[in-house]
N, C-alpha and C positions, 0 to 999 in steps of 0.2 A: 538305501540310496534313494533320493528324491526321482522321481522322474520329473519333464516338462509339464504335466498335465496336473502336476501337484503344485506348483510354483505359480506364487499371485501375479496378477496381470502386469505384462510389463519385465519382468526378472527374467532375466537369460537364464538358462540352464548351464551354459560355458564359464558363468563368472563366480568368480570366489564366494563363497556367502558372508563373509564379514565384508566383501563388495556391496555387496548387493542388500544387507542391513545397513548399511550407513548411507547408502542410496534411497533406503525405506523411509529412512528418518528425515533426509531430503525432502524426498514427496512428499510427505508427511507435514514437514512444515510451511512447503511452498503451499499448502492447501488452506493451512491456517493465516499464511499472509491473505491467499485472495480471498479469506470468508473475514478478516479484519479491515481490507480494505473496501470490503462491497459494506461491512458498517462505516466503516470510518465516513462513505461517501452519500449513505443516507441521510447521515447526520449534517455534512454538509450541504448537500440537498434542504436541506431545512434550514440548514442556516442562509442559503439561498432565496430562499421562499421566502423566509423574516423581511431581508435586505430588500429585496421588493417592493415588499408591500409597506415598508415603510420608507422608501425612495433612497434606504442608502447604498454608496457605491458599491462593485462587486469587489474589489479588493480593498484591503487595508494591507498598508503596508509597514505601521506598525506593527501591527499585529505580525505580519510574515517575519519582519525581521527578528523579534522576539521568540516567536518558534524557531528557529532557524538557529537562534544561538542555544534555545532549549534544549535541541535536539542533539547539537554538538557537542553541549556537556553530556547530556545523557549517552550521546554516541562515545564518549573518551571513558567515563566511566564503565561502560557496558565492551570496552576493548573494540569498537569496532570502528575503520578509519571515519573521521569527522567530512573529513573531503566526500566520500561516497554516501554517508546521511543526507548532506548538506543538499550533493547535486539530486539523491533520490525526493527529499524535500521539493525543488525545486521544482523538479517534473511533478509532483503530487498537489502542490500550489498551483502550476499554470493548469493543469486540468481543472481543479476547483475553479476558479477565476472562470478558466470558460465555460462551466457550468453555470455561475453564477450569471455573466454574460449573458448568455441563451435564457434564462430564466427571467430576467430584468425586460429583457425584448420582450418576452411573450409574455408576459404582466403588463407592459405598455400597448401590446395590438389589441 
């Protein structure tokens, strides 16, 4: 029998363990999102930095809307709903944009 003091941070001792493995697998992968996202947003950081220094604006909006349908297909093939890519897109663009934003400012002071 497992005690509590043997069980990794976080795991109840009350919950089922085929709970509590597919909870692992959870964390597990929410941790691979934020270490993809903290690149994803370095590189846009630079893509940031480019746009500045050569005076272009901080969004394109060709561009977004070409990702946007990218993502949809890749969302429809990958089984997972198009609407909730779409709007998580969304939030991940206007945060870019405000970075870019902020970045444009403080290249021009």
């Amino acid at each position: 029998m497992t005690s509590p003091a043997d069980l990794p941070a976080g795991v109840q001792a009350d919950v089922p363990a085929e709970l509590a493995r597919l909870r692992g697998s959870i964390d597990n992968l929410d941790a691979a999102l934020v270490h993809l996202l903290s690149e994803r947003f370095k590189l846009t950081r630079a893509v940031g930095e480019f746009k500045a220094r050569q005076g272009l604006p901080p969004s394109d909006k060709g561009r977004e809307e070409r990702q946007t349908a990218r993502l949809r297909a890749l969302s429809e093939q990958a089984e997972l709903d198009p609407e909730f890519a779409e709007k998580f897109l969304a939030f991940v663009i206007d945060e870019v944009v405000r970075h870019h934003e902020a970045i444009a400012r403080d290249h021009t002071a």
